[in-house]
C-alpha positions, 0 to 999 in steps of 0.5 A: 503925595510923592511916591518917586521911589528913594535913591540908594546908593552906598552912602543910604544907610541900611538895615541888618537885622538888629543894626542900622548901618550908616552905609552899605560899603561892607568890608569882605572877610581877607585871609591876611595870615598875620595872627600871632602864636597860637592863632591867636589875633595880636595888637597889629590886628586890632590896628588894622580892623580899628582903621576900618571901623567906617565900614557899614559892616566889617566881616572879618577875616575867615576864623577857624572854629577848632584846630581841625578846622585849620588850613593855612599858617598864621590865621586867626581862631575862636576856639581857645580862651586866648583866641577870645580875648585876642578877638575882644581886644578887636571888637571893643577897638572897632566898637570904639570908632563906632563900628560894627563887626562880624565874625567869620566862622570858617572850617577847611575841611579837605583844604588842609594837609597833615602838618596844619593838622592836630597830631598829623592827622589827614583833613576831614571831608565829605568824600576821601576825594583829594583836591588838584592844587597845594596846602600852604604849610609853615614848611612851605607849599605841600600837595593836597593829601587825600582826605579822610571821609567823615563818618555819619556818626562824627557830624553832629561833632562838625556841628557843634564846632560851629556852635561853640565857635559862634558861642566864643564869638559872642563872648568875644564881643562880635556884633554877629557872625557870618557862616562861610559856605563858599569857597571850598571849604567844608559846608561847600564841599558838602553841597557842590556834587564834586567833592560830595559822594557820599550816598547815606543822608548827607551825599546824592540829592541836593536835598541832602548834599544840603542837609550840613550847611542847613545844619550847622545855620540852624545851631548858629542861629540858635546861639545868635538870633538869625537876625545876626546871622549871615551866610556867604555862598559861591556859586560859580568860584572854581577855588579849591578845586570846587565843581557842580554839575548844575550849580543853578539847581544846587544854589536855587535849592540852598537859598530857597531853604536858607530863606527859612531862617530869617537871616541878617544877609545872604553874601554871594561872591561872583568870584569865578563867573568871568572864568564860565565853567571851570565849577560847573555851567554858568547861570545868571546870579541875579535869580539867587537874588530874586529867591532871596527874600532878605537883605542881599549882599553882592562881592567881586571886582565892584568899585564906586561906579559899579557898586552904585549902579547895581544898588540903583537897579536893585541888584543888591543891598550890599557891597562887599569890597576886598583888595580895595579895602586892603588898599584903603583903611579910609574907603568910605570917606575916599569914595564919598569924596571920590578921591583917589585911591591907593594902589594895593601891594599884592607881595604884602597881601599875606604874611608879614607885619606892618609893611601893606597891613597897616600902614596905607595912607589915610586922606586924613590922619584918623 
């Protein structure tokens, strides 16, 4: 009997969950500030998501899940019928290329400003801690404001908004969800010491800086079957102005609990581990991945080369590509055939039409 172990790379396929994926290329959420009025997803959108339906998995774009929710121009959400319908349009393109796609459940929280805001209200938060950096307004950069601390009473509210956001993302057709825990936004802020100082049940210990995101996966897991749930966590990114005294405990503690749900992947981004303690001091990312106990998914600078090595070692079991998928509609069959692939246009990253949205070379007409 051979018992030589099988050789992964990304084009062994994959399972997740329910979904047996044809590849482990996975399309990273990217923020392209390209809805149409009313945040609402537009038919430029369906082209660009349909173009990329070779992907193993699509995670879309960050989605807001309420207008409270909301921190940048033109970006997409999941909390009005016409959002839904937008986003069906989006799945049923993607689903007719043979795709699968995740929806990216996403809360601001204090990365917001007033204008952003329904009725000009003040960002919510943990902690009225005002971030260092600017909101980008539709008048243009704005410093940070000073954001009003939620009261323990409006956190069941925070919840159901992303209840109700996974509810809408399932009318509208989504193959799972993903709950984004990273990058400074509000279940992130919850958990990492320097923007949480509370001091009731949700502040202090990491067991109860945790208590938000472990919350908010429970009613999404609820709504979906956590076999169609994801999470993506940042342990080391300084983006939004985001710190932790001790991000090795406060991240070892997190995924410790998350393994409880049975979730489809865990999604960490080692965005800000080659800047060594700008959120806090350093650890070595691969011990999150031996807590874990599913599917684990690794994003940051990865390309053909490095991808397949940390498959082969066993480092991940999914690789999430960004600017490369921006770049490249056609990923999966370019790095199959190790072809060459098309510069990214950083001056059309967010914002515009068509012009480095849609219209990347393909190596053969779709």
């Amino acid at each position: 009997m051979n018992t030589t172990p099988e050789k992964i790379d990304l084009f062994t396929p994959a399972q997740v969950g329910p979904y047996t994926l044809p590849n482990r290329i996975v399309m990273a959420p990217l923020t392209r500030n390209r809805a149409g009025e009313g945040n609402v997803p537009q038919p430029l959108n369906v082209e660009y998501y349909a173009q990329r339906a070779t992907a193993g998995l699509i995670i879309t774009e960050a989605t807001q899940v309420s207008p409270q929710g909301v921190g940048y121009p033109a970006t997409p959400g999941i909390h009005s019928a016409a959002q839904i319908e937008g986003w069906r349009r989006v799945t049923d393109a993607v689903h007719a290329r043979g795709g699968k796609i995740f929806l990216q459940l996403w809360h601001v929280g204090r990365i917001s400003h007033p204008l952003l805001q329904p009725d000009g209200a003040l960002p919510v938060a943990p902690s009225a801690v005002r971030p260092e950096g600017q909101a980008f307004t539709y008048e243009g950069p704005k410093d940070f404001v000073t954001p009003r601390a939620l009261d323990i009473s409006e956190i069941p509210g925070i919840i159901e908004q992303y209840c109700s956001g996974a509810q809408n993302a399932l009318a509208a057709g989504f193959d799972g969800v993903e709950i984004h825990g990273a990058n400074g936004y509000l279940p992130d802020q919850f958990l990492r010491d320097g923007s949480n100082q509370r001091t009731d049940a949700y502040g202090g210990p990491i067991e109860n800086r945790a208590r938000l995101m472990l919350e908010v996966t429970e009613a999404v897991c609820a709504v979906w079957g956590a076999e169609r749930v994801g999470i993506r966590l940042s342990p080391l990114q300084p983006f939004n102005d985001m710190r932790d005294a001790n991000p090795e405990a406060t991240f070892s503690y997190i995924v410790e609990q998350l393994n409880r749900f049975g979730l489809g992947y865990l999604h960490v981004t080692e965005a800000g581990k080659d800047t060594p303690g700008a959120a806090g001091p350093a650890f070595d990312l691969h011990k999150l991945r031996r807590i874990w106990k599913g599917v684990y998914m690794t994003n940051a600078g990865y390309d053909l080369a490095r991808a397949n090595a940390a498959l082969a070692a066993g480092e991940t079991d999914l690789v999430a590509f960004g600017v490369l998928f921006l770049a490249n509609p056609d990923l999966p069959l370019r790095f199959a055939r190790n072809a060459p692939l098309n510069a990214p246009d950083p001056a059309t990253f967010y914002g515009g039409g068509a012009g480095g949205y849609t219209d990347y070379p393909f190596l053969e007409n779709p």
